[in-house]
C-alpha positions as CSV (number, residue, x, y, z in Angstrom):
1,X,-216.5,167.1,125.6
2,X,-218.9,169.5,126.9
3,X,-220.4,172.1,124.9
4,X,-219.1,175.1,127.5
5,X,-215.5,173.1,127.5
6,X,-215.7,173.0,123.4
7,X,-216.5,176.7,123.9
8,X,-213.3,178.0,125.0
9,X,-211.0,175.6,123.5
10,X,-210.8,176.3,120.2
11,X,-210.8,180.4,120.7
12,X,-207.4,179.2,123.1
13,X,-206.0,177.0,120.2
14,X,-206.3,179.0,117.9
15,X,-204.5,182.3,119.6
16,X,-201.5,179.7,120.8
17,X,-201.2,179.0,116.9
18,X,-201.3,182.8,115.5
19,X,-198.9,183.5,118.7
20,X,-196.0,180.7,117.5
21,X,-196.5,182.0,113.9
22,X,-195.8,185.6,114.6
23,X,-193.0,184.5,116.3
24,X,-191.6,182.3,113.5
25,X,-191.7,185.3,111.3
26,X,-190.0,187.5,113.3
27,X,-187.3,185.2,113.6
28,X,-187.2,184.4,109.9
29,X,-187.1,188.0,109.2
30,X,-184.5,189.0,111.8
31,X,-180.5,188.9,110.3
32,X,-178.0,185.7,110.9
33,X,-177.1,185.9,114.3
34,X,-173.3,185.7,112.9
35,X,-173.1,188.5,111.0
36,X,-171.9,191.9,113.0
37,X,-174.2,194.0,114.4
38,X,-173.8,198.1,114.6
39,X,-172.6,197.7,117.7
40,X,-170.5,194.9,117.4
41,X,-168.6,197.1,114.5
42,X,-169.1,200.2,117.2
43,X,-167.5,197.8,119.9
44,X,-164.5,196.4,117.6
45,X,-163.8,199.8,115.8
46,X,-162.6,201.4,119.5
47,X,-158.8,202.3,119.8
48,X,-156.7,202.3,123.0
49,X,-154.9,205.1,122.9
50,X,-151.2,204.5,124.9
51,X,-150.9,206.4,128.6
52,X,-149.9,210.4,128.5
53,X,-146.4,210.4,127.6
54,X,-145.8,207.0,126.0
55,X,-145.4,206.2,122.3
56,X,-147.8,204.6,120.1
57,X,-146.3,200.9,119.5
58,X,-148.4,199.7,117.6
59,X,-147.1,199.0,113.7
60,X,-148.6,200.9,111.4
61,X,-150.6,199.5,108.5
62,X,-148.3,198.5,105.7
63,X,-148.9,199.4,102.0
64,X,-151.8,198.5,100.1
65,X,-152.1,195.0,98.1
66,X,-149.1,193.8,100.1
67,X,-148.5,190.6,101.6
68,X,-147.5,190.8,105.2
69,X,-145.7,188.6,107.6
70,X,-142.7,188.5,110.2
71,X,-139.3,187.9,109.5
72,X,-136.0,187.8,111.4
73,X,-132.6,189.8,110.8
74,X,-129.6,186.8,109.8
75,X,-126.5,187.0,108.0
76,X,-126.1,186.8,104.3
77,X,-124.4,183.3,104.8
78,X,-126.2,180.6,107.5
79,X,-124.6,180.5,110.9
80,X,-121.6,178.7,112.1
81,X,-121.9,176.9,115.0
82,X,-118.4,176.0,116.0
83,X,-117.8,173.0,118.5
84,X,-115.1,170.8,119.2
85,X,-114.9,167.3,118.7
86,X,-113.6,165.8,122.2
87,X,-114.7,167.4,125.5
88,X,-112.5,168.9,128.0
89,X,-111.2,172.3,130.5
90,X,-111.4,175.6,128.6
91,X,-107.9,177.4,129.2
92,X,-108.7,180.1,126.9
93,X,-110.9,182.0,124.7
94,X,-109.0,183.8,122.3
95,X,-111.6,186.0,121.0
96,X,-115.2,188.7,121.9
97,X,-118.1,189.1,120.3
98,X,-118.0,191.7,117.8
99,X,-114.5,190.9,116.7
100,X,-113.6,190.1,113.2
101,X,-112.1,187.1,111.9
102,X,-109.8,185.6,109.2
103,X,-110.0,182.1,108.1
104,X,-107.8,180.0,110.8
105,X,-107.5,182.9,113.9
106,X,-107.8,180.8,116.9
107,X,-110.9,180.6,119.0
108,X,-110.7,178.4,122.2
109,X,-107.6,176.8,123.5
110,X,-108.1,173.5,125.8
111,X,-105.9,172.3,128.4
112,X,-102.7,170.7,126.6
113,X,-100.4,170.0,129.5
114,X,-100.3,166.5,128.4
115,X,-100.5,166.5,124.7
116,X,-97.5,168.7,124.4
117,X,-95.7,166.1,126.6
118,X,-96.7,163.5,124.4
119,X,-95.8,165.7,121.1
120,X,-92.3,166.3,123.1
121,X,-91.4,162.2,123.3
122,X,-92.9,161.7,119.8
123,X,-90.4,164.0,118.2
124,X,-87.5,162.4,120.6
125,X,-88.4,159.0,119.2
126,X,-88.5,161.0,115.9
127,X,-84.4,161.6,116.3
128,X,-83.4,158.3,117.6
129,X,-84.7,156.5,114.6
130,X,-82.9,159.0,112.5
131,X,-79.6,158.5,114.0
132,X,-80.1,154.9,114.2
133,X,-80.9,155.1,110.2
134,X,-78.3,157.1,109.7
135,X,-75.6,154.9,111.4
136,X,-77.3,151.9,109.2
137,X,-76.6,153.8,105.9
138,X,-72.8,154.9,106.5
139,X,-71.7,152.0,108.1
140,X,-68.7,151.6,110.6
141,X,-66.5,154.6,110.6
142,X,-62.8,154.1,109.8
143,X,-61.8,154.2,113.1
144,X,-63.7,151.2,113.6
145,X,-62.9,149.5,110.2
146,X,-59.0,150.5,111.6
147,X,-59.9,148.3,115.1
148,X,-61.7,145.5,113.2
149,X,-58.2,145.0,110.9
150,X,-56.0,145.2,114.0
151,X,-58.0,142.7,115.9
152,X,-58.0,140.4,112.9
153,X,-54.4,140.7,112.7
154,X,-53.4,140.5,116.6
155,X,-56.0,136.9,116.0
156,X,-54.3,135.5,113.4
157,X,-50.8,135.8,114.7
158,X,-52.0,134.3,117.9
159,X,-53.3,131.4,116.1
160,X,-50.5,131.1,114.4
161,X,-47.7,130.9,117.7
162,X,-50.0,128.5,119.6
163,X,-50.0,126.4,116.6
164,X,-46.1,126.5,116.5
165,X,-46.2,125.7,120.0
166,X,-48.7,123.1,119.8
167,X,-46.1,121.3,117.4
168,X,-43.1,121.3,118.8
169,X,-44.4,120.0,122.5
170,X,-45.5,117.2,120.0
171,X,-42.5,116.9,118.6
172,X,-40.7,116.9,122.2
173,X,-43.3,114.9,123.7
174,X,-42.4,112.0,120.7
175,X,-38.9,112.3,122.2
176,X,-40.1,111.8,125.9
177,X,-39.2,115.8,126.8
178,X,-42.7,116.6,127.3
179,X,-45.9,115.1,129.1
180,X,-49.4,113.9,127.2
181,X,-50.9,116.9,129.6
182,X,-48.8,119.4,128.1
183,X,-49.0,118.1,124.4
184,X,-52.7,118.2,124.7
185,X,-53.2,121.4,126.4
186,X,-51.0,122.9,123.6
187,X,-53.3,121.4,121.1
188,X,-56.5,122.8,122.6
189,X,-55.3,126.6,123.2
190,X,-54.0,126.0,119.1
191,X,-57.7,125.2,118.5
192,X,-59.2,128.2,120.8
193,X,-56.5,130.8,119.3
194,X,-57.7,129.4,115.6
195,X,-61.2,129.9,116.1
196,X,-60.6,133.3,117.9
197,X,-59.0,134.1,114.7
198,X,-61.6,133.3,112.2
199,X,-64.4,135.3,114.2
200,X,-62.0,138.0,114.4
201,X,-61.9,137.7,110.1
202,X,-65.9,137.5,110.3
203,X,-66.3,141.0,112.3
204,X,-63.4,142.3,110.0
205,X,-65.0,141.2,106.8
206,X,-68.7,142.8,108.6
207,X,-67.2,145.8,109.0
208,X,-65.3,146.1,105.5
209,X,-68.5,145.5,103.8
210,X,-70.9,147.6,106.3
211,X,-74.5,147.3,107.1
212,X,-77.0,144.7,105.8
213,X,-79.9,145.6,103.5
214,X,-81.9,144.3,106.2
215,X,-80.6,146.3,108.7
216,X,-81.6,149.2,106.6
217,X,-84.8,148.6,105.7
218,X,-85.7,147.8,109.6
219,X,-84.1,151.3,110.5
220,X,-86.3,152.9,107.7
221,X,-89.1,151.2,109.5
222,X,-88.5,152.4,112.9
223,X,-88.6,156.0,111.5
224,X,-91.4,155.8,109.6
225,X,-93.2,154.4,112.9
226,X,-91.6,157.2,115.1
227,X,-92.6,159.7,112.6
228,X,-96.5,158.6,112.4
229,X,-96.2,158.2,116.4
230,X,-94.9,162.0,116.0
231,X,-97.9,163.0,113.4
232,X,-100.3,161.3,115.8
233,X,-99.4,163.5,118.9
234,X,-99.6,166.4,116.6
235,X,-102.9,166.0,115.6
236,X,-104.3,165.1,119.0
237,X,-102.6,168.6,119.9
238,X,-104.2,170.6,117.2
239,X,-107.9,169.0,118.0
240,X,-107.6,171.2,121.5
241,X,-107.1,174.6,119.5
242,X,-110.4,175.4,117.9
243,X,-109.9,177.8,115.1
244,X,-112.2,179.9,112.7
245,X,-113.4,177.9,109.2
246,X,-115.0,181.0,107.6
247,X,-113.8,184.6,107.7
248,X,-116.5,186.7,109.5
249,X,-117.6,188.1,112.8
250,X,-118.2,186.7,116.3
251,X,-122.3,186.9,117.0
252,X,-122.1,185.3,119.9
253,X,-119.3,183.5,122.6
254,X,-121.1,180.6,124.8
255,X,-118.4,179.7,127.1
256,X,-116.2,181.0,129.8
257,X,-112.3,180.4,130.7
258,X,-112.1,177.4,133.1
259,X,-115.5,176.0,132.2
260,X,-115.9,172.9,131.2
261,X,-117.2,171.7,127.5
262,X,-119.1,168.6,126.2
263,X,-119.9,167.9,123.0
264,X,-123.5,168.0,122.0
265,X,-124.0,170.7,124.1
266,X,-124.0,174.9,123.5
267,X,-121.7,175.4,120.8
268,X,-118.6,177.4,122.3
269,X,-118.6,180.5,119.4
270,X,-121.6,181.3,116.8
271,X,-120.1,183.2,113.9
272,X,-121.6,184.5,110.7
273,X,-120.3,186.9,107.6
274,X,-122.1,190.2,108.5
275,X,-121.0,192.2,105.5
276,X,-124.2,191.8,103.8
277,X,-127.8,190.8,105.7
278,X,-131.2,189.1,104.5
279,X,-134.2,188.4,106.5
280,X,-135.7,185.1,106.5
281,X,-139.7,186.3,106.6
282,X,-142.9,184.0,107.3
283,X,-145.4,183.7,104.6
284,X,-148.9,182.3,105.3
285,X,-150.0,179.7,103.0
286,X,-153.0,181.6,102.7
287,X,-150.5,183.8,100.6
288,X,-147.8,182.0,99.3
289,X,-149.4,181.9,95.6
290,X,-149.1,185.6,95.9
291,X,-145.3,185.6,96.3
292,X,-142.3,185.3,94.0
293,X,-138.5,185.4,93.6
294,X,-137.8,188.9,92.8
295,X,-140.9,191.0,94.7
296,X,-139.8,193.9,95.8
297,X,-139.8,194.0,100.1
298,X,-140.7,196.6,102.5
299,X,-139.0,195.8,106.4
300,X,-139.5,197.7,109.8
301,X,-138.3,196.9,113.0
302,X,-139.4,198.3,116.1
303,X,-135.7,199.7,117.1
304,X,-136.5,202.6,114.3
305,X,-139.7,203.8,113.9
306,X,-140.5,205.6,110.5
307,X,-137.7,204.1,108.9
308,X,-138.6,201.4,106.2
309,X,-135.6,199.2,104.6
310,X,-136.4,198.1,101.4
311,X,-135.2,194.2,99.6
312,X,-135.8,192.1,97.0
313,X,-136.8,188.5,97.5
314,X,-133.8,185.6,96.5
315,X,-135.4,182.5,98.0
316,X,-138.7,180.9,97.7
317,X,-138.4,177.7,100.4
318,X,-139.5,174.4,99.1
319,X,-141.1,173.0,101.6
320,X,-143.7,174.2,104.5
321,X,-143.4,174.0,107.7
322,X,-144.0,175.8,111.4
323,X,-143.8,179.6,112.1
324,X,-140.1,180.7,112.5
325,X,-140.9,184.1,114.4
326,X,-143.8,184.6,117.1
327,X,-144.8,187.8,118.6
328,X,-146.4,188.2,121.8
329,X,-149.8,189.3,120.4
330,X,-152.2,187.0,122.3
331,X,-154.4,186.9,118.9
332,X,-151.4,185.4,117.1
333,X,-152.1,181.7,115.5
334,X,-149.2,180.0,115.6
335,X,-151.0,176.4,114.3
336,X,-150.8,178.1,110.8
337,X,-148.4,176.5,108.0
338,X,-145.8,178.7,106.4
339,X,-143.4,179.4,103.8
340,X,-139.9,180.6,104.5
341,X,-138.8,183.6,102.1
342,X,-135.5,185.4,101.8
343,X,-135.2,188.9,101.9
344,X,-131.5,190.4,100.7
345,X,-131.8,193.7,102.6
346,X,-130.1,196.7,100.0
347,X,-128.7,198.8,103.0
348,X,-128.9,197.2,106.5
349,X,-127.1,199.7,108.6
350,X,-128.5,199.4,111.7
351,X,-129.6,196.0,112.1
352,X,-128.5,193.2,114.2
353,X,-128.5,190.0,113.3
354,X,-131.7,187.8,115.4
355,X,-134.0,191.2,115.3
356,X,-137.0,190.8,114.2
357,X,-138.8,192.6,111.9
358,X,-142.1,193.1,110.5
359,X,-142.2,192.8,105.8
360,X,-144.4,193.9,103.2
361,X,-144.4,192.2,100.0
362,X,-145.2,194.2,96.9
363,X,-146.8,191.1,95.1
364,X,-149.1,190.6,92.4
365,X,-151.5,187.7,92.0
366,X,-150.6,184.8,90.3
């Protein structure tokens, strides 16, 4: 290398290296580029205050050293779903939302046109089998015992002429005064009229002595048969009329007159016991350390704003799982595990059952 090149090389080299470790130390010296920044705080501290004439919705900030999460308004007792177990036509839907209910009101009616038909030749068969039983136990009447006798009798004495008769054409036919024919034909109307007369003693001695046990026992049979048969209809009746397990009130109706219903699908009536109401509330797991079975509660719901409900926590859940309750804030995570906690509300006038509602935990750490 030259001695002019050498010249203005190193001064170059040198100010390149001074420049690069200025700049390192400025950058080593400067804050990490994740922490907030005057104006970032400037830029996330702004408020958007709502349009002239509209209310601020925004929830205000709950009490201090609480732990906060959403929640949903439900009855005291879990939900009943009420379905029925065969599909079919509604006819009838014997009750509206709102109403109150005892234990067994009816709720939906199906189309029994032919169930009742069935139910009416079931308790037909039902009758038969008890007159047939009945004829079995008692026997003949006396009338009949009076015939049986009579025809016995009126046998008998027929038996006994043709017999008489039989022997004297075989006395006359000895004697030449009658033929072979006649003797013989004698003979066999003796043995006709004697035989006549011992079945005639057989039905008389059936009738004296009245039904078999046999006889009995099938006719007991029959009933029993007729009367399941009749039991049978009678429950495939009552599966068409869907009526209430629980006492409580109707939170909701699904189906319609006329429409048609298939198990598995919508439940026809949702009912729940409305006298008292809890909230079932979302608890991070960030948080669920902070939270025990008797914490005191604060609740709002958007419906009444400035009015807190207060509760008590009954029920830790034992197991976590997905959020229950979204809102519609776009910042919302809803990836986040929770744990569901029961609220008993102390006076829940004015909530309905599915409204949501925003709770404050008065915890203390663990």
């Amino acid at each position: 290398m030259s001695r002019l090149r050498r010249r203005w090389y190193l001064p170059l080299v040198a100010a390149f290296l001074g420049l690069m470790t200025w700049n390192v130390g400025k950058l080593a010296g400067q804050p990490p580029p994740t922490a907030p920044t005057a104006a970032d705080k400037a830029h996330a501290d702004r408020v958007a205050k709502p349009p002239p004439g509209q209310a601020d919705e925004r929830e205000a900030p709950g009490p201090a050293g609480t732990v906060a999460g959403n929640g949903v308004v439900e009855p005291a007792q879990p939900e009943t779903r009420i379905g029925a177990p065969l599909p079919g036509r509604i006819a009838r839907v014997a009750v509206a939302e709102g109403a109150p209910l005892a234990p067994g009101d009816v709720l939906v009616e199906f189309d029994q046109e032919v169930e009742r038909a069935a139910l009416a030749a079931a308790e037909a068969e039902v009758v038969g089998a008890a007159a047939q039983l009945s004829r079995a136990v008692r026997g003949s009447r006396s009338e009949d015992v009076k015939a049986a006798l009579a025809d016995a009798d009126s046998a008998v004495a027929r038996a006994a002429l043709s017999r008489g008769v039989a022997e004297r054409l075989s006395q006359a036919g000895a004697g030449g005064a009658a033929t072979a024919d006649e003797v013989e034909r004698a003979a066999r109307q003796a043995d006709i009229d004697a035989a006549t007369a011992r079945a005639a003693e057989a039905r008389r001695a059936a009738v004296v002595a009245g039904s078999r046990r046999e006889d009995v026992q099938l006719a007991r049979a029959q009933l029993a048969a007729a009367e399941a048969r009749r039991a049978q209809a009678q429950a495939a009746l009552d599966r068409l009329t869907v009526r209430a397990p629980i006492a409580g009130e109707v939170l909701q109706v699904k189906y319609r007159a006329g429409e048609y219903y298939q198990p598995g699908a919508d439940p026809l009536v949702v009912l729940g016991d409305t006298r008292a109401l809890r909230v079932r509330m979302d608890v991070d797991e960030r948080d669920v350390a902070r939270v025990a079975v008797g914490d005191v509660a604060t609740l709002r719901v958007s419906a009444m704003p400035g009015k807190d409900f207060t509760g008590k926590v009954v029920e830790l859940g034992r197991r976590m799982g997905r959020k229950n309750v979204r809102t519609d804030d776009p910042a919302e995570r809803n990836d986040t595990k929770i744990l569901e906690v029961v609220i008993a509300v102390d006076a829940p006038a004015g909530l309905v059952v599915g409204q949501r509602a925003v709770c404050y935990l008065a915890s203390r750490a663990r």
